[in-house]
Each structure stands twice: as C-alpha cells, then as structure tokens.
C-alpha positions in Angstrom: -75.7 -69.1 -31.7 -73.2 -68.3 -34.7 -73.9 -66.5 -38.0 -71.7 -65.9 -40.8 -71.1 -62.2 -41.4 -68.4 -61.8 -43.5 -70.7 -61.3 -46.5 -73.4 -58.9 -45.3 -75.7 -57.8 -47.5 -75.6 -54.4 -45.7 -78.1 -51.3 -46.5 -76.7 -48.5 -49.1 -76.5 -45.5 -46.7 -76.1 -47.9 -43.2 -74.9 -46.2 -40.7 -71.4 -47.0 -39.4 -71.3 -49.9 -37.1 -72.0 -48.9 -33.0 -73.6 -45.2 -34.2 -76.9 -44.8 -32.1 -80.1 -44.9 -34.6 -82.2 -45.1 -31.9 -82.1 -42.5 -28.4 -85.3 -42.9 -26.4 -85.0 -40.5 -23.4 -87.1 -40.4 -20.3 -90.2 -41.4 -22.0 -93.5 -41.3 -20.0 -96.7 -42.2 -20.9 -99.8 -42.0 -18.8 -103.5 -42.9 -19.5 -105.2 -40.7 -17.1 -104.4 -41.5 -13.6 -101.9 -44.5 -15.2 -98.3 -44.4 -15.6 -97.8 -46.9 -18.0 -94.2 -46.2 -19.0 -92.2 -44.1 -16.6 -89.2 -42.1 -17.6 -87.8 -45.3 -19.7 -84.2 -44.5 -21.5 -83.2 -46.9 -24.3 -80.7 -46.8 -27.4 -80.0 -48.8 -30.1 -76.9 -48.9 -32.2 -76.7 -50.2 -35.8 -76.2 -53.5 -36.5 -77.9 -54.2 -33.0 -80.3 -56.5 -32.0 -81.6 -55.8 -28.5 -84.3 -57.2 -26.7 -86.7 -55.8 -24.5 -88.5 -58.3 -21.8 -90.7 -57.9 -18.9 -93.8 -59.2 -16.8 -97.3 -59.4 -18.8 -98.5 -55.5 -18.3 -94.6 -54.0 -17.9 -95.5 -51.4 -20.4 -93.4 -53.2 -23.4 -96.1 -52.2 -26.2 -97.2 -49.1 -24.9 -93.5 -48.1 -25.1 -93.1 -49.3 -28.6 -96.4 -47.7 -29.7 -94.4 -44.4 -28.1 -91.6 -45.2 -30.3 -93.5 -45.5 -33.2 -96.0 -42.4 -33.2 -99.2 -44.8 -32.0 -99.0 -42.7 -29.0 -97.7 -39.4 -27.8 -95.6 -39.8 -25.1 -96.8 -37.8 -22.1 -93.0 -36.7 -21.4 -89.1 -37.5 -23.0 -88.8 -37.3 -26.5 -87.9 -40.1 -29.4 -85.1 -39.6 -31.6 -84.1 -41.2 -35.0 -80.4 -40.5 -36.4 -80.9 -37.6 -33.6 -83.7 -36.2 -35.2 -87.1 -36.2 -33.1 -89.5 -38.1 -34.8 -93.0 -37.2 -35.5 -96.2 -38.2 -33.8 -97.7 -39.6 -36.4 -97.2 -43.1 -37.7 -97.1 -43.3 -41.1 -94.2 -40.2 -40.9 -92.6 -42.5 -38.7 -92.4 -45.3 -41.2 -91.7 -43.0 -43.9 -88.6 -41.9 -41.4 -87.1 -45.3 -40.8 -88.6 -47.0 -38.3 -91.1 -50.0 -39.3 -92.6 -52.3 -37.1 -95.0 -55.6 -36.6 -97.7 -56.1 -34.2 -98.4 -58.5 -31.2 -101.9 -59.3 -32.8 -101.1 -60.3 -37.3 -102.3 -57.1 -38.4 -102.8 -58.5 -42.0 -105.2 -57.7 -45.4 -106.5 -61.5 -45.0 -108.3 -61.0 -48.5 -105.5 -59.7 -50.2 -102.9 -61.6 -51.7 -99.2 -62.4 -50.2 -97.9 -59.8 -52.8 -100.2 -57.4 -52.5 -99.8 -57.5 -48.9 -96.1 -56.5 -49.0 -96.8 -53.9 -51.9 -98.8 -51.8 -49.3 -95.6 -51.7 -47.3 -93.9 -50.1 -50.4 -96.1 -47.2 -50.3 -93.9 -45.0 -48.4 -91.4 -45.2 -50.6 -93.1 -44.9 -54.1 -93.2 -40.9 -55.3 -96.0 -41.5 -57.7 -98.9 -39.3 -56.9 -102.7 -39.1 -57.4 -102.7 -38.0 -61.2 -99.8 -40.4 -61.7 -102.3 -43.0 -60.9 -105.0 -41.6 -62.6 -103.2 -41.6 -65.6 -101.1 -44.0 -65.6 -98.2 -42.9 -67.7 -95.0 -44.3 -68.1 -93.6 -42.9 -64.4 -96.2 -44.7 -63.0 -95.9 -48.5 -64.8 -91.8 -48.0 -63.6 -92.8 -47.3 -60.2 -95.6 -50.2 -60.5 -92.4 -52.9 -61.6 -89.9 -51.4 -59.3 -92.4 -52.1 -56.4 -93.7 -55.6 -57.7 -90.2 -56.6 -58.1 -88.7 -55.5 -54.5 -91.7 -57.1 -52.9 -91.3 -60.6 -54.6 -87.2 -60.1 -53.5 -88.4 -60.0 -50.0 -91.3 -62.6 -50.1 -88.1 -64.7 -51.1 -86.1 -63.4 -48.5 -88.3 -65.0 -45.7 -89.3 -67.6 -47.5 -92.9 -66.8 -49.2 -92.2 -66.6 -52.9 -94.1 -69.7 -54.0 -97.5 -68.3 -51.9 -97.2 -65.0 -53.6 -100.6 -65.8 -54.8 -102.3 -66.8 -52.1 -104.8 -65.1 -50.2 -102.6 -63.5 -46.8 -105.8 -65.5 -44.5 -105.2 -69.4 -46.2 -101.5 -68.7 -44.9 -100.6 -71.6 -41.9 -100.0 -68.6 -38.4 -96.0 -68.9 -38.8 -96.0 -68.2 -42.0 -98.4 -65.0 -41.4 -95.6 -64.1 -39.0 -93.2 -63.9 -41.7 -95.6 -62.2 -44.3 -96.0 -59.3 -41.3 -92.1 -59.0 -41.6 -92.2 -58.7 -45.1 -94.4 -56.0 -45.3 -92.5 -54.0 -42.8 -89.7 -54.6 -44.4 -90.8 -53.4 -47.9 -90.9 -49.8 -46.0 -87.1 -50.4 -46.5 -86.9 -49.3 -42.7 -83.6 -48.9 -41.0 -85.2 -50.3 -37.5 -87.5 -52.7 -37.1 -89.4 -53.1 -34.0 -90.7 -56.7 -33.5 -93.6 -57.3 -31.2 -93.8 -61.4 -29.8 -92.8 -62.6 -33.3 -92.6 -65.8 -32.4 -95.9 -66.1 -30.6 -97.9 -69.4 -30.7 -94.7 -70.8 -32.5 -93.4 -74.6 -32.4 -89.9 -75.0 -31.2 -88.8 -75.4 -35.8 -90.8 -71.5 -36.6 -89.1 -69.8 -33.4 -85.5 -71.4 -34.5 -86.6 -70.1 -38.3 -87.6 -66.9 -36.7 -84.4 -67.0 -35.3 -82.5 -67.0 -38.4 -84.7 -64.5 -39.9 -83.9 -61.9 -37.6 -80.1 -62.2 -37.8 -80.3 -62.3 -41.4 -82.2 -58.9 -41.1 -79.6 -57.6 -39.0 -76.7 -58.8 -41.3 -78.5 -56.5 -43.9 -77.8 -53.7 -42.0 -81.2 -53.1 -40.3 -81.1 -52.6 -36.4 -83.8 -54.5 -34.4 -85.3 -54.1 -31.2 -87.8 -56.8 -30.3 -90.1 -57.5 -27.7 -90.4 -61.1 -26.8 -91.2 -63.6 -23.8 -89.3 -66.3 -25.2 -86.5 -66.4 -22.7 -84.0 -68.7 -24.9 -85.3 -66.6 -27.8 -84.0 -63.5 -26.7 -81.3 -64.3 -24.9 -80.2 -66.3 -28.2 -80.6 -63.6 -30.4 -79.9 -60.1 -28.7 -76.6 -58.2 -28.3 -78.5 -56.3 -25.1 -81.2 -57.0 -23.0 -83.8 -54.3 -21.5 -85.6 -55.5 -18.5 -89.6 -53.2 -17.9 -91.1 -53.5 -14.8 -94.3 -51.8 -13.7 -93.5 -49.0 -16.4 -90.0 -48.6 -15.6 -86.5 -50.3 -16.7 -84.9 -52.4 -13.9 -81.8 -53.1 -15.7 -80.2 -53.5 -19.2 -77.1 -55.3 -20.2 -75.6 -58.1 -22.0 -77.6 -62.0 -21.6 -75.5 -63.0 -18.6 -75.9 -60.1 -16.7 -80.0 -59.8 -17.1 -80.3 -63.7 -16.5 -77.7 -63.3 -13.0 -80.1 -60.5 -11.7 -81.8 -61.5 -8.6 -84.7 -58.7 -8.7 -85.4 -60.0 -12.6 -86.0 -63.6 -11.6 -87.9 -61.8 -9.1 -89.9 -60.0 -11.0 -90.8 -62.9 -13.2 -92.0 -65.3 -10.3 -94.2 -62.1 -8.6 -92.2 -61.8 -5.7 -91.4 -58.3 -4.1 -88.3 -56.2 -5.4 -85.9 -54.1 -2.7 -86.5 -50.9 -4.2 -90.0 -51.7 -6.0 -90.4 -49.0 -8.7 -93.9 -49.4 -7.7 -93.2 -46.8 -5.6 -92.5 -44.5 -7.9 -95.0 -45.8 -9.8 -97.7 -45.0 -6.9 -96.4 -41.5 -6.4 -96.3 -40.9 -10.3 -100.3 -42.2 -10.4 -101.1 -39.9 -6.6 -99.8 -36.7 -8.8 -101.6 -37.5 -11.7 -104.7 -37.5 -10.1 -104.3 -34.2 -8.2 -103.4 -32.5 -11.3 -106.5 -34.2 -13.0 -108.8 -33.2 -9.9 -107.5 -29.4 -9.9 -108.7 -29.5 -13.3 -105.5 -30.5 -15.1 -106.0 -32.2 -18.7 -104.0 -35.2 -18.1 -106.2 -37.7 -20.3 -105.2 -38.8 -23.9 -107.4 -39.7 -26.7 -105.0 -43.0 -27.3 -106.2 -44.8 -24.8 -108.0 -47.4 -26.6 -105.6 -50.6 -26.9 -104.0 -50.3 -24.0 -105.7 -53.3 -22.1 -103.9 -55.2 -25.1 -100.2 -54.3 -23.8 -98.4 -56.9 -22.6 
C-alpha cells in the first residue's frame, strides 16, 4: 500500500513528525474481581497510524474507553502532549483526542449535517446567552461551524446526503458519517474502534483510503481492528492484547512472524501465558475486596460489549 504524501494537507499547530502525542503507561483497569487491562504501555507518535489487535475479550475497548475518559483506569496514567488527561470525556475531546465506537453511535433522526455540527461543539466559544440572543457573534460561529462540517462531509465522501436523515444512510456510509463527526472535534488523535465492521471487501479498501488521508492531514490514529490485511495494510506499528495484557508490539512483519500471536488467535496455550498474571492480579483483587477494600467501579456497565 502506497500514498502520496508530498502534498499533506497537515494540521496548523501539528506536532513535529515522530514527537509522542500519545504515552499510555501501565494502565490497569479492573471491574471488581476482573483485570480487564493489566499494566498495558502504548505510544503513539504523530503522523502514526498504529494498530491495536487481539482475541474477542483481550481488553482492546476497555483500554480505549481508558484512553478516552469512559473509564478511570484503576492504575497508570494517560498522557496527551505529556499532559495527563482528564477523566472525563467530553474534556478529553475538548483536549484532542476524538474517537468512534464499535457499535454507530449516531443521531438516526437528525440529519448528516447536523450530525457532524454536534461534533463541533467543542470547539465553538459561543455561550448560553449567545444563543439566547443570537447576536452577530453567534450567526459567525453558526457559518463557521456549517461550513467546516459540509468541508468534512466532502472529505469522506457525504456532501450530497447532507440532508438526509443519519438512519436512511446504507451501514458503510454511517461508518464514515461516525468519522466525520469525530473529526469535526478537530481532534489531533483519533481512536477508531472496528471501522470497517460488517464491510464488503470495496468499503474496507475505501476505509482504507480514508484513514491514510486522515493521517496525511496531520492527525495520528490508533485503531482497533480484526481485519488482519486491514491492519497490517494500514499501520506503521502493531500492538498485540491478550487476556488484558500486551504480548508484543512492532512493525507488520514482526507481529505476523510471532509464534505465541498465531497462538493466541487459534486458542492454543502461550509459554509464559499472561494468564498467570492475570489469575494472580484477579486472587489479590478479591482479598482486598473481602477485607473490605473498595475495589468496585461504577463503569462497569458495557463492559460485556468489549471485544
């Protein structure tokens, strides 16, 4: 796979090439007497795209709803151009980081437009009487944000269904209106969950395209994904979960040569399982919680949806 990147349309204000926007370090997050994510480490650099893959029930979304304030993580700490980012998710948006979901999170009776005009909302400074009144400040800020959104319905392809309710869209296409509408946070990562989900081989290659062109605007992506050729097609770097913890990370050659992640994939038993770990992690959360240790979190719901 070969773009052409002599013409980025980068981001005013993108870092320099190979800084670290992203420094995840020994984050842990359990659900009670679960370890779902154990002590992972992960970076990305600008102008990266880097993949994260695993098993179903490796801990990949629970680890990106860490990164992106969904959940507290029990232990390690998330940074974003090395500033710790807050547990909350809307702050994280507002901080850079913008993401999609495995399940379309969409306003299915709201138009395309008005869809990606809620992404906007983090980055419009009118306020409440601003609204109310609806001075001049506020019709600029109204055109400024009609405006970008329709530049990025174009930008994946949308423009001409700009009217159209977000539900009557065909599933690829509510795929691409997800993007859109993280995008219109003006993020500088963007986490994709599964995008190309219940894709035909034409929407993944399209997909395909998108992302690099997202990248070639200066906007770093991590993605989770369990479309082998997908990933290994698209990412500079390749993070391998299993049962909560990484197994290995490197370039597409040297996670596809790794005998313990073919391993991993057919079900077969790893030299060095971090199972273990795993187990022991689980064994002291339980003590704690029966010597009367609060080891609970109220996040819990959605976790049976990670994958």
């Amino acid at each position: 796979m070969t773009t052409d990147t002599t013409t980025k349309d980068t981001a005013p204000g993108a870092p320099a090439p190979g800084t670290t926007i992203l420094d995840a370090r020994g984050v842990t997050m359990r659900f009670g007497g679960l370890t779902a994510v154990n002590g992972v480490d992960l970076t990305v650099g600008s102008g990266e795209i880097v993949g994260l893959i695993g098993p179903n029930g490796a801990g990949k979304t629970t680890f990106f709803n860490c990164l992106t304030g969904l959940y507290i993580p029990t232990e390690g700490e998330v940074r974003y151009k090395d500033k710790v980012l807050p547990a909350k998710s809307f702050k994280v948006t507002a901080a850079g980081v913008a993401r999609t979901f495995q399940n379309i999170r969409l306003f299915g009776n709201m138009s395309v437009l008005e869809n990606v005009l809620v992404g906007r909302h983090t980055r419009t400074k009118e306020g409440f009487w601003s609204a109310v009144l609806r001075g001049p400040g506020f019709h600029r800020a109204e055109k400024a944000s009609r405006e970008r959104a329709l530049e990025l319905l174009e930008f994946v392809g949308l423009a001409a269904k700009a009217d159209h309710l977000a539900r009557n869209l065909p599933y690829g296409e509510q795929r691409k209106l997800e993007i859109a509408r993280a995008l219109a946070s003006e993020p500088g990562l963007l986490l994709l969950d599964e995008p190309t989900a219940g894709m035909n081989p034409q929407e993944t290659r399209a997909t395909e395209e998108l992302v690099f062109a997202i990248r070639d605007k200066g906007i770093a992506v991590l993605v989770i994904e369990h479309d082998m050729r997908f990933i290994f097609n698209l990412c500079d770097r390749v993070a391998v979960l299993v049962q909560g913890e990484k197994l290995i990370e490197g370039d597409s050659a040297t996670v596809q040569g790794d005998e313990r992640v073919v391993a991993a994939y057919l079900g077969e038993p790893l030299a060095n399982d971090p199972g273990a770990a795993e187990a022991a992690e689980v064994e002291a959360a339980e003590a704690a919680q029966a010597s009367g240790a609060d080891t609970t979190t109220d996040t819990a719901a959605g976790k049976e949806n990670d994958r």
